[in-house]
N, C-alpha and C positions, 0 to 999 in steps of 0.2 A: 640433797634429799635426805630425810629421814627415815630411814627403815624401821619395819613393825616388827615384831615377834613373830616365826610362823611356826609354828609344830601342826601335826594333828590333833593332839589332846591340847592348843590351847585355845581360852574361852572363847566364848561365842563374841562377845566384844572385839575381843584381839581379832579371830577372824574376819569380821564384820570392817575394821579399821583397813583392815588391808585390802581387804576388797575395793573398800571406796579409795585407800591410794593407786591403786592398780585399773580402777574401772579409765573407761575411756567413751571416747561416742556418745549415742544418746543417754546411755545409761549413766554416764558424770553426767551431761547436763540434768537430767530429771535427779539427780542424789542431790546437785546441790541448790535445786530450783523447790524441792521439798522440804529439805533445809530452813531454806529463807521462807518459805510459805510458815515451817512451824515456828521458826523464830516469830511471827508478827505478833502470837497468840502471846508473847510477854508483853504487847501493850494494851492501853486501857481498852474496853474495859474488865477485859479480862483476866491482865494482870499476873498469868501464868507466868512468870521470869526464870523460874529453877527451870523452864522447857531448856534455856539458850545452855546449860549445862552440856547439853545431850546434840545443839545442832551448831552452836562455835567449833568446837572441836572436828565437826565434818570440814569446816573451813582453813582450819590447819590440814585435816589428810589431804582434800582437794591442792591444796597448794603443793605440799609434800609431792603427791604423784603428778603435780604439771609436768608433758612432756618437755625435756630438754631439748637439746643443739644447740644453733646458733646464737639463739636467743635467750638462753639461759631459762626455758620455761612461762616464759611472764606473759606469750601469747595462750598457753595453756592456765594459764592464772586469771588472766584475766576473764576469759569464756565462762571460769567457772562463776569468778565472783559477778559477772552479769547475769548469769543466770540465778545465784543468788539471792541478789537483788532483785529481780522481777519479779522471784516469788515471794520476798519480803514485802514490797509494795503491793504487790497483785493483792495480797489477803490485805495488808495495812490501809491499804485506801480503795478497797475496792467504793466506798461508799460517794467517790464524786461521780458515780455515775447518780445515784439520785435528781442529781442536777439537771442531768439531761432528760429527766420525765417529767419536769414542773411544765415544760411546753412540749407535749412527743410532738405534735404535729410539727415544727419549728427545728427541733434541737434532736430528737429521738432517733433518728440516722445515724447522726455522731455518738449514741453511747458504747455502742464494743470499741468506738475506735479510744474513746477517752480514756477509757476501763483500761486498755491494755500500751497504750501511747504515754501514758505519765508514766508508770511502773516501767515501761522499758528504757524512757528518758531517763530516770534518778536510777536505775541497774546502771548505768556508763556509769557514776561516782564508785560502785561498788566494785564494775572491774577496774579503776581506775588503782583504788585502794590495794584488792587483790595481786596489779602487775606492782606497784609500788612495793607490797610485801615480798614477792620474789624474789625482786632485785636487791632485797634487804635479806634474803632468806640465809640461816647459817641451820645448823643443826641442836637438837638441845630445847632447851626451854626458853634459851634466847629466842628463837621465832617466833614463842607468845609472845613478845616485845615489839620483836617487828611489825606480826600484824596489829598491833594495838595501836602504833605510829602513825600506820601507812591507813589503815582503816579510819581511823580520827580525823588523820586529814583532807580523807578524801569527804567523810563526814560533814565537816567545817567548808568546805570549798562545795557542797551539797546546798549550804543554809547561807550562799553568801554569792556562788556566780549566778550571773543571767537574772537578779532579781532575788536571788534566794527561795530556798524551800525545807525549811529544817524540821519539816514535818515528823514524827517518828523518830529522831533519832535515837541511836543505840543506848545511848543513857539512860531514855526516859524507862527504861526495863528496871533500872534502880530506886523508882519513883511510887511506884505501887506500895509500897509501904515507909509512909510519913517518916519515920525513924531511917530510912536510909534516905529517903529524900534531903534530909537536913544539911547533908556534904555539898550539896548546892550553894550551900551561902557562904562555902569555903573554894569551892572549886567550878560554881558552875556547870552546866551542860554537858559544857567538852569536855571537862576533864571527868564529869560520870561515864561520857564515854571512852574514853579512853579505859578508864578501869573496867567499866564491864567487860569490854573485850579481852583483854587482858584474862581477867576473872574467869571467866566463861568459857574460854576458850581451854583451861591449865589441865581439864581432862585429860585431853589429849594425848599431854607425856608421861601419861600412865601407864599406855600402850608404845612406849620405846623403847630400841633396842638397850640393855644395860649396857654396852658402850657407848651409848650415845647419852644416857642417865642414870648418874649412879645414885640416883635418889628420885625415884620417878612419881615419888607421893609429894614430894616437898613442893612445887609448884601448888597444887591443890587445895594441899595442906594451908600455905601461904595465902592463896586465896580464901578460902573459907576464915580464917583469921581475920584477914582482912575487912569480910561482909561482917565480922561480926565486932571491929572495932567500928565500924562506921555506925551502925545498929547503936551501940553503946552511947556514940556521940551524941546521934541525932536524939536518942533518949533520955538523954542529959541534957542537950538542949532545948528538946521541948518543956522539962520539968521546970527548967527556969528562964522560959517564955509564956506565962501563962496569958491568956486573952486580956485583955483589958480596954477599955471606950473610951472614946470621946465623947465629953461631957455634951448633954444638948444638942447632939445629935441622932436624926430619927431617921431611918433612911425605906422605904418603899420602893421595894420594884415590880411593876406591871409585866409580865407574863404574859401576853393576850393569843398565844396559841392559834395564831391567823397563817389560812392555805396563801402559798407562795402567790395564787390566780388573783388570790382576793386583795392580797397585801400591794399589788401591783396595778392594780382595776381600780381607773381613776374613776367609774362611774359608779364606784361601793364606797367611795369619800365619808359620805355621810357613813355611812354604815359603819365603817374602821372608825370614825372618829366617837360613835357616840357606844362602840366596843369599847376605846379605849377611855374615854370617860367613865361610862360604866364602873369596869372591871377597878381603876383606880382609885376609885370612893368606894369599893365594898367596903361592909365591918367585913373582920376578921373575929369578931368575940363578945361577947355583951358590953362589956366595957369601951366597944371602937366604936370612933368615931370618923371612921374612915379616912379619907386625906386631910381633913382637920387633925389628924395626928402626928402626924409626919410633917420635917423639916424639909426633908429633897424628893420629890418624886423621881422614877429615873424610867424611863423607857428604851426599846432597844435600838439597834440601825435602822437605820433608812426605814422608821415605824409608818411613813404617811404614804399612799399614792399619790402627790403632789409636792409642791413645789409648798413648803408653808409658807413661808414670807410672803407668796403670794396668793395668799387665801385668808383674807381681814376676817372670813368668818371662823375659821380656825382658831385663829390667834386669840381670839373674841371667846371663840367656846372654853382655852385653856384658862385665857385669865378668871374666866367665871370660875373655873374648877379650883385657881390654885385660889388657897386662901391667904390672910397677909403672914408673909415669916416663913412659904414656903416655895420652894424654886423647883423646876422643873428641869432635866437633865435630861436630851432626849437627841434618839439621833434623827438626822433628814439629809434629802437632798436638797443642797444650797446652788443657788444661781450663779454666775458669776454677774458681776455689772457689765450691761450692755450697752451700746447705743442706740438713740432713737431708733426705732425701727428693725434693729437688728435681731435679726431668729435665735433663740436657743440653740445650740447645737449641742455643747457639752457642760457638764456642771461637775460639782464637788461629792463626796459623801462624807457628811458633816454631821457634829456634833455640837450642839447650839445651849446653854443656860441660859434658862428663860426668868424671870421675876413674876412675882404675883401677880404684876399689871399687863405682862404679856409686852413687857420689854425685853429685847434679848441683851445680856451682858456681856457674854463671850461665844465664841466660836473656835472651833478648832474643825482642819479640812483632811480626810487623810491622807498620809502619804504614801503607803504601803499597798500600794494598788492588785490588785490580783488579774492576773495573766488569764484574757480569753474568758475573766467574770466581770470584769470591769474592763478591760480594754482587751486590744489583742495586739500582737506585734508585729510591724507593717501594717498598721491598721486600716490606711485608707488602699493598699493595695488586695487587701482581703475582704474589704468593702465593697472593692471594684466586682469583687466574686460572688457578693451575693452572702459572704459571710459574717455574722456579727457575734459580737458577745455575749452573754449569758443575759444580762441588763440589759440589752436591747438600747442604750443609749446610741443614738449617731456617733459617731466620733471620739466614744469611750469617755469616761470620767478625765476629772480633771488633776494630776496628785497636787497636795497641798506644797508648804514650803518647806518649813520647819513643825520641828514637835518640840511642845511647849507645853507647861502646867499653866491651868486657868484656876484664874481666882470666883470660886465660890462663895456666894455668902454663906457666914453661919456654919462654914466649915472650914478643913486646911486645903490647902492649892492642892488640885487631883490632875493628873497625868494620864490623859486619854489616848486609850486606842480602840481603833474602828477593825472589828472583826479577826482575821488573821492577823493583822502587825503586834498582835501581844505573842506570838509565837516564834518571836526575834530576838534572843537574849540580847545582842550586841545593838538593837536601836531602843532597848527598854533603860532610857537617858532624856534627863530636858536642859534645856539651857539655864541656867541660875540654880535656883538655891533647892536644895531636895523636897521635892514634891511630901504630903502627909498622907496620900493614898495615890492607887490605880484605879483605872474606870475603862471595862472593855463592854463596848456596845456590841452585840452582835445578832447576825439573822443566820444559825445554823438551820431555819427550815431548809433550805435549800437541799438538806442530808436527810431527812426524814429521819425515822425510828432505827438507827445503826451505827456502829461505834465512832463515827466522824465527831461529833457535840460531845461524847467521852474521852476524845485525845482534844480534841478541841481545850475542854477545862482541865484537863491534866496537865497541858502546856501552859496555858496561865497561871495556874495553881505553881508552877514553877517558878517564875517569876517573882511570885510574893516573895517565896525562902530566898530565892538568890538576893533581892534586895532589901529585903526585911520592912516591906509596906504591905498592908493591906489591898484587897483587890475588892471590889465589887462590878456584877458582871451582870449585867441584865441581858437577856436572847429572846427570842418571839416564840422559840416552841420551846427551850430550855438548851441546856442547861442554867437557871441563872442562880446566882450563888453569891454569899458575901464569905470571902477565906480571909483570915486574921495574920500576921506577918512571920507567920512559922509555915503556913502553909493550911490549916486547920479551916475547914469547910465548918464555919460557922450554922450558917443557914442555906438552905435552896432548895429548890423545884424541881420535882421532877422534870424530863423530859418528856415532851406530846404532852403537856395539860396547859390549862391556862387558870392563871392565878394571881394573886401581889403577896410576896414575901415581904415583911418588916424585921429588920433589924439595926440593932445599934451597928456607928462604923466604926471599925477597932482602929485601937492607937498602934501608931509604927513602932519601930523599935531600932535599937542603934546601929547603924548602917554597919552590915556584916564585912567582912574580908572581900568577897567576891562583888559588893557592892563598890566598895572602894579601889580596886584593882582589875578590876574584869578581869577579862582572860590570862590578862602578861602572866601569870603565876603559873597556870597551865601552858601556855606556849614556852615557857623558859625550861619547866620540867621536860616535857613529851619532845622538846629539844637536845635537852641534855640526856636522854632515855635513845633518841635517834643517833647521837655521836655516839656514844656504847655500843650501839647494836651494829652502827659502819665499820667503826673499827674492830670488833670481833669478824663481821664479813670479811674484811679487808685480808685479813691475819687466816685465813681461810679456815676457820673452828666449825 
């Protein structure tokens, strides 16, 4: 353990420090279930990040005062960093309860339990991290280390078991401003998280004992240094990344701001489709000539109530719409092939390139399926109960195989994802030869007017820098946006409106370090930062 300073004349801080290593009972759980609640206000879209200055460093006292014995503390370590966590998710994702009000009648039962069952589930990765640091714990500023290790990986093992969920992670607090966001395309995700913590946490040994720090600024200090070499970089390499197009291409995206009731309501068919007609030929200007302008049109997920392939008047109303020289890029639910006779039960969510004539050329199916919104686990034994998934599909979607770049006309091979799977650094890959853009379809109505559709695009927006491609993102209520290969929000749409954005699609640029090595750069460091911090454990410092 780490001792504080205590006098009575010293500062309000120092007192306040000791307190929280000293508290116990409810009063730790609610210190550091507060914590983690003001920690989420560093994400989008808020973006407050100087807050985690002020609630990492309760996560070092928390540790500091876990009760000892047998255990060396790490059952006091972890309580805290669960409760943490709960309150990091509880404010970070409060917003999947939306979900559960597109059908109350149906689904509205289940929303306290959703609201407060995800956040308590991803809290186990946070005490997982927290007994991890314990058991790494020495005294000194080496325990910023520690926890930077042990949190990272519980982090990473967050966005990667049971399916993954890397929702929020701690990095993306480095992301709120483009110039620090740029170390992404050197290090990635993880290794922003890793630093943040680190970073954020170095307060802390501000308040220890002078035997325990005989320089109790220099942590700090070193950090601050450090946010402001990253700053430096990323402003350096944005100056020489400026935007730049691909020649001859025109790109449109539909907006159609359609209720989740209506988007879903196969007897509004007609209605959604001649919305979406509509909205797709509006001018934009005196000079437009609506989708006579445009080379790609792009629409978002699962845009139809039906099954398109099997609506010849559909297909029929697109071909009239596209003119010649313009393709159509749009998501649906696809069928699989059946036999004679055989019922539908379960199908794909797909992403279909369609030609003028109302031919389709390619297909992509996703893989990345979402837990209990596409499928559920045991599903045919929570069936037997009367329970279903969000989609209402019998028998849950289908996941695709593989992820693979399709060939476009009239532009370069685009690498699709369907909704959440762009919020996967480690599946943001395709097979051959590197794709010239990203393309993420999505339907955040599901989240209505709340910051879900703002971390939503701040996660994608990631993606571009880490791989240094262009992203373009159509959504049904927003956000959709075209972002240029530095990360730079070209164009886009609000959220809640409905509308078609036009813009050119920016050229990629030369695949950065993190595109070329993914994580190994970050695992071999946060590795070699872990044998350091064992071996001073060890040697008992």
């Amino acid at each position: 353990m780490t001792a504080i300073e205590t006098t009575h004349t010293a500062p309000a801080v120092t007192r306040l420090a000791h307190w929280i290593v000293l508290s116990w009972g409810w009063r730790r759980a609610l210190v550091a279930m507060a914590a983690g609640a003001c920690s989420a206000l560093a994400m989008a879209p808020l973006d407050a990040w100087p807050v985690l200055f002020f609630t990492f460093p309760v996560l070092v006292w928390l540790t500091d005062g876990a009760p000892g014995g047998r255990l060396g503390g790490v059952p006091g370590a972890a309580a805290a960093g669960w409760w943490f966590g709960f309150g990091y998710h509880l404010i970070g994702l409060y917003w999947v309860g939306y979900a559960f009000l597109v059908d109350v009648k149906t689904f509205g039962w289940l929303l306290p339990f959703a609201v407060t069952a995800l956040p308590a589930g991803m809290a186990i990765y946070t005490a997982l991290g927290l007994a991890l640091a314990r058991l790494l714990w020495t005294r000194g500023p080496m325990r910023l280390l520690a926890l930077a290790v042990a949190l990272t990986a519980a982090e990473w093992l967050r966005g990667h078991l049971f399916t993954g969920f890397p929702w929020n992670a701690y990095g993306y607090a480095l992301t709120g401003s483009l110039s620090l966001a740029q170390s992404a395309s050197l290090i990635g995700v993880w290794g922003l998280t890793f630093v943040s913590i680190a970073v954020f946490a170095s307060p802390a040994v501000l308040f220890d004992e002078r035997s325990d720090t005989r320089r109790p600024w220099l942590p700090l200090a070193l950090s601050v240094a450090l946010l402001v070499a990253l700053a430096g970089y990323g402003a350096f390499r944005l100056s020489r990344t400026p935007t730049q197009f691909v020649d001859n291409v025109r790109l449109r995206i539909m907006q159609p701001n359609l209720p989740q009731d209506e988007k879903f309501n196969y007897a509004a068919k007609q209605r959604v489709m001649s919305h979406y007609l509509e909205l797709s030929d509006r001018s934009t200007g005196p000079q437009s000539s609506g989708v006579r302008d445009v080379t790609h049109l792009i629409w978002p997920e699962s845009a139809f109530p039906f099954l398109l392939t099997r609506e010849p008047d559909a297909m029929a109303q697109i071909a009239q719409l596209l003119p010649q020289g313009t393709v159509l890029i749009t998501g649906a639910v696809r069928a699989p092939e059946l036999a004679p006779g055989q019922k539908l039960e379960r199908a794909y969510n797909s992403i279909y390139v369609i030609d003028h004539d109302g031919s389709i050329l390619s297909v992509y199916d996703k893989i990345h399926l979402v837990p209990f919104g596409e499928y559920l686990p045991f599903q045919d034994f929570l069936e037997s109960l009367g329970i279903m998934q969000l989609t209402k599909l019998p028998g849950g979607f289908i996941p695709g195989e593989r992820r693979r770049a399709l060939d476009v006309p009239r532009a370069p091979r685009v690498l699709p994802f369907v909704c959440y799977e762009i919020v996967f650094p480690g599946e943001v890959h395709a097979d051959g030869e590197r794709p010239g853009w990203l393309i993420n379809l999505t339907n955040d109505g599901w989240f209505g007017i709340s910051s879900g559709p703002y971390q939503h695009l701040r996660q994608a927006q990631l993606r571009s820098i880490e791989l240094g491609l262009p992203l373009v993102r159509a959504a049904n209520t927003g956000i959709s946006a075209v972002i240029d290969p530095a990360g730079r929000i070209v164009r886009s749409l609000p959220l809640g409106i409905e509308g078609v954005l036009d813009a050119q699609l920016p050229r990629p640029i030369d695949a950065p370090i993190y595109a070329r090595i993914g994580d190994a750069g970050v695992f071999l460091t946060v590795g070699f930062i872990a044998i350091i911090v064992i071996r001073r454990r060890t040697r008992g410092s």
